[in-house]
N, C-alpha and C positions, 0 to 999 in steps of 0.2 A: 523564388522557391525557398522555404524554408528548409531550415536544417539545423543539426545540434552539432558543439565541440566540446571536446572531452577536457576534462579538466586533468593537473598531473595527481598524483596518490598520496594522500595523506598519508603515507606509509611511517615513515619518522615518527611523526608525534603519538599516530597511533601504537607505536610499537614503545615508546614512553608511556601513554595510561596501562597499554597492558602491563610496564612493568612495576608502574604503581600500585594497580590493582590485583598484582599475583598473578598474571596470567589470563592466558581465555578461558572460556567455559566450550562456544560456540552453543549451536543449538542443541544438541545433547542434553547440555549442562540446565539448559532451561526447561527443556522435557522432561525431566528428572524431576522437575522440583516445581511442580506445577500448582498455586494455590487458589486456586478462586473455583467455583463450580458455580456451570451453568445449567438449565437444565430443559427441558422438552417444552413445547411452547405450542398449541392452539393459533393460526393467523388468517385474516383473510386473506384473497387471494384466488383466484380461479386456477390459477396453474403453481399453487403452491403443494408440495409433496410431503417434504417433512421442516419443522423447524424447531429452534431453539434459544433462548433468553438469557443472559448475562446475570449476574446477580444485583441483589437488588440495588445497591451503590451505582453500579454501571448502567444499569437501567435507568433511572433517574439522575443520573448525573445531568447538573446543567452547563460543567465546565467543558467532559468529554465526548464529542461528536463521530461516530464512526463512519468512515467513509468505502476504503478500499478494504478489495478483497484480492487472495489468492490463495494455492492450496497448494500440497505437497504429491499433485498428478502434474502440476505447473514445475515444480523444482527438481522432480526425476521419473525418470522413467518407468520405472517400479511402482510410482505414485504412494509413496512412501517414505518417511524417515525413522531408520532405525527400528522399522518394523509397525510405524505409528502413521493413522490418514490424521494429514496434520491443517487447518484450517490458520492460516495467515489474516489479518485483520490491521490496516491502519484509524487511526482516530486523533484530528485537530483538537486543540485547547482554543476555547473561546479566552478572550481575556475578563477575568473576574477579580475585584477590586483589585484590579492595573494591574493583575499580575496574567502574564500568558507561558502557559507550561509548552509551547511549541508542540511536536506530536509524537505519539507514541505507536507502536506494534503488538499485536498480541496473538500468541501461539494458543491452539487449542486443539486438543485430544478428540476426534471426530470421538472416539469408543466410549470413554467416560466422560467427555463435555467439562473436561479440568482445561483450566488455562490459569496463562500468565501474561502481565502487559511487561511491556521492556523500554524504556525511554529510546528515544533517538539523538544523538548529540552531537554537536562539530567538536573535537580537541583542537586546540593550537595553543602556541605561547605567550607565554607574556614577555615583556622587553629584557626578562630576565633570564630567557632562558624553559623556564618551569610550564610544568603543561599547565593550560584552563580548559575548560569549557563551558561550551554555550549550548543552549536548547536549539536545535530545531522546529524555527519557527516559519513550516510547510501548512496548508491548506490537507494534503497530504488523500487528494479525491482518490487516487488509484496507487497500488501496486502489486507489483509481481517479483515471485518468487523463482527466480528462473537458473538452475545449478547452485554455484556458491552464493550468489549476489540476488539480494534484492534491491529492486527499485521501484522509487518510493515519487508520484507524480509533483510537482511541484509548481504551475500552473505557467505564468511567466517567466518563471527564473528557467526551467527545463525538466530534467529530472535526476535527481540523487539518489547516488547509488552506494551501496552497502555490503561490506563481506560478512557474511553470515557465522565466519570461522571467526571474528571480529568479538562476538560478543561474550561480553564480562560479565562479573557478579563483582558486586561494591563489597571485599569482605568486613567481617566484623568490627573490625577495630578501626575502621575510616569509615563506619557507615552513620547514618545521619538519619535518625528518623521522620523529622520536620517535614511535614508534607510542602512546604511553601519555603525551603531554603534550599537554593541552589550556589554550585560551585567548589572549587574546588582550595580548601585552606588550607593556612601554616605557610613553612617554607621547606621543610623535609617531609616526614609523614602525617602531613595534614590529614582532614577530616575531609572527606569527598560527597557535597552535599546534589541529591540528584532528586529534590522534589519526594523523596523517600521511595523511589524504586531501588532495588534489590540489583537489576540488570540493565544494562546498557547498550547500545549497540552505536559505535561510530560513524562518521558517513566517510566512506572512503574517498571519493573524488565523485563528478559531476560532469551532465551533459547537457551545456547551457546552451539554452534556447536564441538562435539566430537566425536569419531572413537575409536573401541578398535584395539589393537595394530596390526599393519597390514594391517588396512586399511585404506582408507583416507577418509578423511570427507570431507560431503557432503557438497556442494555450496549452499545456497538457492538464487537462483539469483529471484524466482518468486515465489508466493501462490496463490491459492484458495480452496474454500470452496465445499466440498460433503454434498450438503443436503438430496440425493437421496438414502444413504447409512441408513441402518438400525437406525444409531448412525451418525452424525454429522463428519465429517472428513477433517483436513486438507492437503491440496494437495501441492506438491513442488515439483522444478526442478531447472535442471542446463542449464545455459545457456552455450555452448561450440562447439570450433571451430577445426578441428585440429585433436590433440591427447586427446585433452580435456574432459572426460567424459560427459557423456548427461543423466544423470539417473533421473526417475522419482520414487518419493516416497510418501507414503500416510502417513499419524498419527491419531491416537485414540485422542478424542475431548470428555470431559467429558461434558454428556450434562446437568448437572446441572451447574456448574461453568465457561463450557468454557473455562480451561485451557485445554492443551497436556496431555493429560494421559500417567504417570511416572508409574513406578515397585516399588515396596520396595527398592530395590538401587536407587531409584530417579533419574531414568534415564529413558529418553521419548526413545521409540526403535518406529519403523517404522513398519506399517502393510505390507509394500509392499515396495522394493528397487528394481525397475526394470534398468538396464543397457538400456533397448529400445529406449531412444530418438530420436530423430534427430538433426542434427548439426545448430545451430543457433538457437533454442529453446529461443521465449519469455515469452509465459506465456502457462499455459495448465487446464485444468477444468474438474471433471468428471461428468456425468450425466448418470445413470443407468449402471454403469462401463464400460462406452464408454466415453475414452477422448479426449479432443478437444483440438487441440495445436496450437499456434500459431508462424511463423516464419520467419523474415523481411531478406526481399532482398536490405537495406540499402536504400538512401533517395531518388534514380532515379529506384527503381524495386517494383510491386507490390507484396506485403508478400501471403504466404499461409496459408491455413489452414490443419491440418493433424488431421483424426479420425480415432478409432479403439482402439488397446489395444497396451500398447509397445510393438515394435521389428515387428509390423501389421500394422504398418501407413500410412493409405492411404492420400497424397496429392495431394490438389483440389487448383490449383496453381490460381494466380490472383484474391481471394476471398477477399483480403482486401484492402485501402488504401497504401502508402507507409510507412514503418515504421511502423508494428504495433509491440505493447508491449504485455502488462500482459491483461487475460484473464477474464470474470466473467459469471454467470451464471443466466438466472430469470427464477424460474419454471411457472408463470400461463401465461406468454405469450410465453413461448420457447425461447425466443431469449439470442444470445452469445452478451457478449458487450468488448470491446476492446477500444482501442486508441493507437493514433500514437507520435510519438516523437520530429520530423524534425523541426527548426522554419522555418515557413511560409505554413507549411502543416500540421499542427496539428489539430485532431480529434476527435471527439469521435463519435464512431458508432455500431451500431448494427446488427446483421446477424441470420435469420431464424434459426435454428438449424437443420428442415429439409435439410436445402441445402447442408448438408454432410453427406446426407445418401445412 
C-alpha cells in the first residue's frame, strides 16, 4: 500500500526570511497589490461556459507552463477571501538556456481578472548560520488550496505543502530586479535576488511519497479538494501513458488543521487506491463521489472530460479547450474549472457540471 510521511516544519528558518524580509504580507498583502490583467477569452470546447486569457507575456511564454488549479470555495467555506472569488493557479519553469526558475503560484481576482504570480521557495542555511534560498523545482501538475495551507503536487517526491499566512514581499531596498538572478546576498542586509518577483511564498514542510515493500509509490502528478465528503478530502492521480499506472486515490483531511490524517505510525494511508484511471489523466475532482477527470489530446486535439466512478468512466470527448490540465470544483454555482497549457492557447475556463451527466 502506498502512503505519504510528513516531514517536520521549516518553522525556524522561515521565521528568519520573515525577519529579513520585514515581515509577512500573507495573502491579503498580495490581493492588494495585484498587477497583471487578464481578460475574457473566446475557446473551443463543447462544455466550456466562460473563459479567460493571461496577458500577453504569460500567454506566450515559452519558459512558463501552467498546470494546477484551485479556488477560494476550496480554501473556505464562504468561497471567499476577504470578500474576493479568488482563482489559485500553479505553473513549472521549463529550463531555458540552463537556467530553471522552479515553480510559481498565481492569485487572481475572479471580478476584475487582476492577478499576480508569487515564486515558490525552500529557505535554509548556509554552514554559517544565514538564511539562503532555493527555487522550487516541482513539476507542480496540481494544487489545492485548502484553509491556511496550500498544497502544491510534486509527482515522485509527494507533495509540498505551504502556509499561506507565510507569504512575503521582497521590500525595496533588498529587492533585485534581474529577472535571471537568484538568491540571496551580502552577509547582513543583502540584496535578496528572487528571479524578480516582488512575493514569495516558502514551503513549509512535506508529504513524502512512500510504498510499503512491494509496491510502488504513488505519482501525485495532480490534486484536488472533496468538499462534498462528509470530512474534507484530498484527491490525487497519476498522470500515465503506456505501461504506466493511472491510479486514483483519496486522503483523510483533518478538518480542524488541514493537514493529511497520519496513524500512530505517522503515516498518512489513502481512503481509496483505485487502479481505474485512464491514460493521459490530468487532473480529476470528486463531487458527491462522482469524479470528474480530465484528459488532453496534446496542443492540436480537443481534451476530454471523463465521469463516473474509476474503472466506469464515461468520456464526453471535445468538452474542453486544447490542453487542458488540473481540475477544481465550486459548489454554489456547480461549475468544474480547469486550464490549459500550450503558449499561445492558454486558458482558463469553466464547464456546467451538468454537461456530464
Amino acid at each position: 500500500m502506498v502512503f505519504l510521511r510528513r516531514t517536520d516544519e521549516n518553522a525556524g528558518v522561515i521565521d528568519a526570511l520573515a525577519d529579513k524580509l520585514g515581515g509577512r504580507v500573507g495573502v491579503d498583502g498580495v490581493l492588494d497589490d495585484l498587477n497583471r490583467q487578464a481578460h475574457p477569452k473566446r475557446v473551443l470546447g463543447r462544455a466550456v461556459s466562460s473563459a479567460f486569457a493571461w496577458d500577453e507575456v504569460d500567454q506566450r511564454s515559452e519558459r512558463w507552463w501552467p498546470q494546477g488549479i484551485s479556488t477560494s470555495a476550496d480554501a473556505s467555506d464562504t468561497e471567499d477571501i476577504a470578500g474576493r472569488k479568488v482563482l489559485v493557479s500553479s505553473w513549472y519553469s521549463k529550463s531555458l538556456n540552463n537556467l530553471n526558475k522552479g515553480c510559481r503560484v498565481t492569485f487572481t481576482d475572479l471580478e476584475s481578472l487582476r492577478y499576480r504570480h508569487v515564486l515558490l521557495v525552500v529557505p535554509d542555511r548556509d554552514s554559517l548560520g544565514r538564511v539562503k534560498l532555493k527555487p522550487l523545482k516541482v513539476h507542480a501538475g496540481g494544487v489545492v488550496w485548502c484553509g491556511p495551507y496550500l498544497h502544491i503536487a510534486a509527482t515522485s517526491k509527494g507533495i509540498h505543502t505551504a502556509r499561506l499566512d507565510d507569504l512575503m514581499r521582497v521590500p525595496d531596498d533588498l529587492y533585485v530586479a534581474d529577472i535571471d538572478e537568484f538568491g540571496v546576498h551580502g552577509l547582513l542586509r543583502g540584496e535578496v535576488a528572487t528571479y524578480g518577483y516582488r512575493y514569495v511564498l516558502p514551503v513549509r514542510f512535506s508529504y513524502q511519497a512512500e510504498a510499503d515493500e512491494g509496491h510502488e509509490r504513488m505519482r501525485y502528478s495532480f490534486l484536488s479538494l472533496d468538499r462534498s465528503a462528509s470530512a474534507p478530502e484530498l484527491i490525487a492521480g497519476e498522470y500515465g501513458r503506456g505501461k504506466q499506472s493511472t491510479r486514483l486515490t483519496r486522503f483523510p483531511l483533518d478538518p480542524e488543521t488541514f493537514h493529511i490524517s497520519s496513524g500512530e505510525d505517522g503515516h498518512a494511508r489513502p481512503l481509496q487506491l483505485d487502479p481505474g484511471g485512464v491514460a493521459g489523466m490530468q487532473g480529476a475532482v470528486v463531487v458527491n463521489d462522482t469524479w470528474y477527470v480530465t484528459s488532453s489530446r496534446g496542443p492540436f486535439g480537443l481534451g476530454s472530460v471523463y465521469a463516473g466512478k474509476p474503472g466506469q468512466l464515461k468520456q464526453f470527448r471535445w468538452s474542453t479547450p486544447f490542453g487542458p490540465e488540473d481540475i477544481a470544483y465550486w459548489p454554489s454555482t456547480d461549475l468544474l474549472w480547469s486550464l490549459t497549457e500550450y503558449p499561445g492557447r492558454r486558458a482558463v475556463f469553466s464547464m456546467p457540471r451538468s454537461r456530464f451527466s
